[in-house]
C-alpha positions as a printed Julia matrix, in Angstrom:
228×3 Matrix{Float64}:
   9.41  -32.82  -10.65
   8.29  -29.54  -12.6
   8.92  -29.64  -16.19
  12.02  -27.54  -17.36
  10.04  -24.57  -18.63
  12.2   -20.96  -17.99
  10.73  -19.07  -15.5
   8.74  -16.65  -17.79
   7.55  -19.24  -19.73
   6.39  -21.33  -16.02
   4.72  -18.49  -15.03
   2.66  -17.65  -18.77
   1.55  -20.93  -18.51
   0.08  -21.5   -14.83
  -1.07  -17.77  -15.38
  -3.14  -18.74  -18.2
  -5.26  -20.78  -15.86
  -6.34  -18.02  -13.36
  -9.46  -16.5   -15.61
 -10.49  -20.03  -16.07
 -10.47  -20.88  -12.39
 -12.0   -17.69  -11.34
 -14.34  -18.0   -14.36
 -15.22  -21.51  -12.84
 -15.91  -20.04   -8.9
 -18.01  -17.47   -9.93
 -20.35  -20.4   -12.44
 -20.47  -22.06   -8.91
 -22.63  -19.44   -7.55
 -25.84  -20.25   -7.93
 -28.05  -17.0    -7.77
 -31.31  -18.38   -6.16
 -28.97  -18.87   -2.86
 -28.03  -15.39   -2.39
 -29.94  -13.57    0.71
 -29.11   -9.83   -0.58
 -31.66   -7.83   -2.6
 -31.24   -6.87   -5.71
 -30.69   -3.28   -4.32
 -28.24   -4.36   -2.08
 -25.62   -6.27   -4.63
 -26.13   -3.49   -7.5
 -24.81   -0.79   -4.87
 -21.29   -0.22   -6.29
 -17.84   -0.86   -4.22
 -15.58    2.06   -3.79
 -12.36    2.51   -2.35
 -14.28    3.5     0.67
 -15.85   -0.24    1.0
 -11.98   -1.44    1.07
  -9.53   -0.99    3.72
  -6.35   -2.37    2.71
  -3.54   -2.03    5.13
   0.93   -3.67    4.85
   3.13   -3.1     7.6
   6.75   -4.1     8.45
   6.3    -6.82   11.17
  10.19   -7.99   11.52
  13.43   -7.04   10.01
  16.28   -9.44    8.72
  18.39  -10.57   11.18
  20.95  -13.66   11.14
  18.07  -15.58   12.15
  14.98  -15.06   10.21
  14.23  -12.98    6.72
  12.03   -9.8     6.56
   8.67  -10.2     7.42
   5.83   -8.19    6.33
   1.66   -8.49    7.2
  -1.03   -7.57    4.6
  -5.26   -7.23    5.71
  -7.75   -6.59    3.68
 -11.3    -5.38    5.21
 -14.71   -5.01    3.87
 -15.1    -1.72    5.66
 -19.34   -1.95    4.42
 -22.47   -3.15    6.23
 -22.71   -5.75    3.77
 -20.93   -9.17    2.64
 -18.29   -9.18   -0.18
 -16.54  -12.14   -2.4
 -13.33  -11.63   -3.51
 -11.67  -13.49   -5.91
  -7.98  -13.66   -5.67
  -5.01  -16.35   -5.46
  -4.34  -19.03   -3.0
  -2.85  -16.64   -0.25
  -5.38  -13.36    0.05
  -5.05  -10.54    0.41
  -1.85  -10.07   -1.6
  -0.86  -13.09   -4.49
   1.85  -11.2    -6.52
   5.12  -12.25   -5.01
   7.57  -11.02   -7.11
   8.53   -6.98   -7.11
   7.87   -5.62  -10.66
  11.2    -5.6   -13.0
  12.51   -5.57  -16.42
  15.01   -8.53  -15.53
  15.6   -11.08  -12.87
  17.93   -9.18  -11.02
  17.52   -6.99   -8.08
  14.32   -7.88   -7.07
  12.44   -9.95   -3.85
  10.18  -12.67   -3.33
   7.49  -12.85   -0.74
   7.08  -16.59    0.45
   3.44  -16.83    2.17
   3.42  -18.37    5.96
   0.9   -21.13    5.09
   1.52  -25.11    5.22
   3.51  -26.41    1.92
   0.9   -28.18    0.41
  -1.31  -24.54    0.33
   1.75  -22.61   -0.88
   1.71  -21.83   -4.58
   5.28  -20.76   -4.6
   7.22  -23.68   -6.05
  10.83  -24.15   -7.63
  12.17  -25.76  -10.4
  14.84  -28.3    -8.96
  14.5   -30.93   -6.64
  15.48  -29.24   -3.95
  13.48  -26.77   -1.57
  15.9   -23.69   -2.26
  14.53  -21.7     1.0
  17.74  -21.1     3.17
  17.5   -21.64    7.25
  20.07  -18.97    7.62
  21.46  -16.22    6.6
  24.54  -16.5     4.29
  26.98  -13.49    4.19
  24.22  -11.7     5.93
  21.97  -11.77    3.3
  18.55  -13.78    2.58
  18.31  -14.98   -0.91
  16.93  -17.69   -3.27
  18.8   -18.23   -6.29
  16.26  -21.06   -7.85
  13.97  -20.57  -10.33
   9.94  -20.28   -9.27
   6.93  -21.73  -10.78
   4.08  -19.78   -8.96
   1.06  -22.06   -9.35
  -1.64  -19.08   -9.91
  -4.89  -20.76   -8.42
  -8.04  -18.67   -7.87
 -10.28  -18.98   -5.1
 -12.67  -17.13   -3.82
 -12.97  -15.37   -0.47
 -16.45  -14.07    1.76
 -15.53  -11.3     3.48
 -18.55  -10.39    5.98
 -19.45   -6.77    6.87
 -15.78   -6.03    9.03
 -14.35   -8.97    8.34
 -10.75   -8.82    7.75
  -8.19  -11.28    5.32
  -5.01  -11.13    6.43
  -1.68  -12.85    5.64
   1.89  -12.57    6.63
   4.67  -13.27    4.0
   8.47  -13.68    4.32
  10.65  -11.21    2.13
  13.64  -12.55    0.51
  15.98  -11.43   -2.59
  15.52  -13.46   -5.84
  18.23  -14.47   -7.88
  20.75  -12.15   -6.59
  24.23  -13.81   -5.31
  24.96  -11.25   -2.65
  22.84   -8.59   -0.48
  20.46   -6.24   -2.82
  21.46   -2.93   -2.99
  19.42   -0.22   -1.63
  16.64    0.51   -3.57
  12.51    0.27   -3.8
  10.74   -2.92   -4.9
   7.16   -2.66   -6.04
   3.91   -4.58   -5.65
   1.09   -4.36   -7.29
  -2.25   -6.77   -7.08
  -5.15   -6.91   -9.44
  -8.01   -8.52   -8.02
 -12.11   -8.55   -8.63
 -15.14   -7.76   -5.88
 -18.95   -8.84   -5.44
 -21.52   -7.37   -3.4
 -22.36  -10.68   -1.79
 -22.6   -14.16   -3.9
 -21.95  -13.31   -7.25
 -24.69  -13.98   -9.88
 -25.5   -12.68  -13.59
 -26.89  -10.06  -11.46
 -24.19   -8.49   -9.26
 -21.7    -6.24  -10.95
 -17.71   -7.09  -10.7
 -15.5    -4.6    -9.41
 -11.58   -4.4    -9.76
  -9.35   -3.91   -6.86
  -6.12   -2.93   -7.32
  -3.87   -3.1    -4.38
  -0.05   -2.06   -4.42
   3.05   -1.31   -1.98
   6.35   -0.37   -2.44
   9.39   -1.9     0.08
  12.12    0.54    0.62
  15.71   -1.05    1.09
  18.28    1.16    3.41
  22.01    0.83    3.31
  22.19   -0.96    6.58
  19.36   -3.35    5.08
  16.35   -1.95    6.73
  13.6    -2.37    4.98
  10.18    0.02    5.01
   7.04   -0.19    3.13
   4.64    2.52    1.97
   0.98    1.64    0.4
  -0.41    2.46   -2.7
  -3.56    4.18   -3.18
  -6.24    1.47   -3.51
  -8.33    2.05   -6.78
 -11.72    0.08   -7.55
 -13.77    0.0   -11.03
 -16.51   -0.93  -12.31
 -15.8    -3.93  -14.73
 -18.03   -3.94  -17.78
 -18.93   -6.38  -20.54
């Protein structure tokens, strides 16, 4: 049973422990393994390298929430790593806000023992259907913020779909927009002392209607050079 930490507090704490695992995949690289040149992994990543796409798949009904689909692409001739959570391309579930209210959850479609989106209670708080119409979850999350890293060969595409639901909202949310936004790192290849980092920042917004149709629009994709 998760210990009785507030949500804010839950979430400082297993957040704390995402530089440290990323810190520990990237000291798991060894260096004298990686087939790119020296040329090749010091080329720098630009937004042209990334292709990052979100679309509406399905809308709510009485039987199922919102879904939406998220892909990332290494649009290069060469391999990338990206380092990211336990659900890539998108990790951040919760829409940005100053308070709990009015705001959604997205609830990855992977097995339960690879989802990082827990609650506190003992029950699983996820409803099967829809009540008064609406999809919500009124228990508090613990999101268990685990990095792991991801090859993405030249094309290759990450892609993930993730059920949309309101978050600790009683009845339907009103009509409004709901922002995402994802910080993330890149490699050229296996990351070494070598290879620079880049940061990839991905975002969306979802756009709720009055008859509870929801839309999405994408951010513009930025990446940087990190430095030290």
């Amino acid at each position: 049973m998760p210990s009785p930490y507030n949500r804010r507090t839950a979430l400082q704490i297993v957040g704390t422990s995402v530089a440290l695992a990323l810190a520990g995949c990237a000291a798991n690289y060894d260096p004298e393994k990686s087939n790119e040149s020296p040329n090749q992994t010091s080329t720098p990543i630009t937004t042209d390298g990334v292709k990052f796409d979100i679309r509406v798949e399905e809308q709510f009904t009485d039987n199922h929430p919102a879904r939406i689909h998220a892909a990332l692409t290494n649009t290069t001739e060469m391999p990338m790593t990206l380092f990211t959570g336990a659900t890539p391309p998108f990790t951040s579930y919760l829409s940005g806000g100053a308070s709990d209210k009015n705001r959604l959850i997205l609830i990855p479609n992977v097995s339960e023992d690879k989802n990082p989106v827990n609650w506190i209670g003992e029950t699983d708080p996820i409803p099967t259907t829809a009540e008064n119409q609406c999809w919500n979850v009124t228990q508090d999350v613990v999101i268990d913020l685990l990095g792991m890293s991801k090859e993405l060969e030249p094309g290759e595409t990450s892609s993930q779909q993730y059920a949309v639901y309101g978050y600790q909202n009683e009845t339907c949310l009103p009509p409004g927009t709901y922002r995402f936004d994802e910080n993330t790192t890149l490699h050229r290849g296996r990351p070494s002392k070598e290879t620079p980092t880049f940061g990839l920042k991905l975002g969306f917004t979802l756009t709720l209607n009055k008859e509870q149709s929801l839309s999405v629009k994408k951010h513009e994709s930025t990446v940087s050079r990190h430095e030290y």
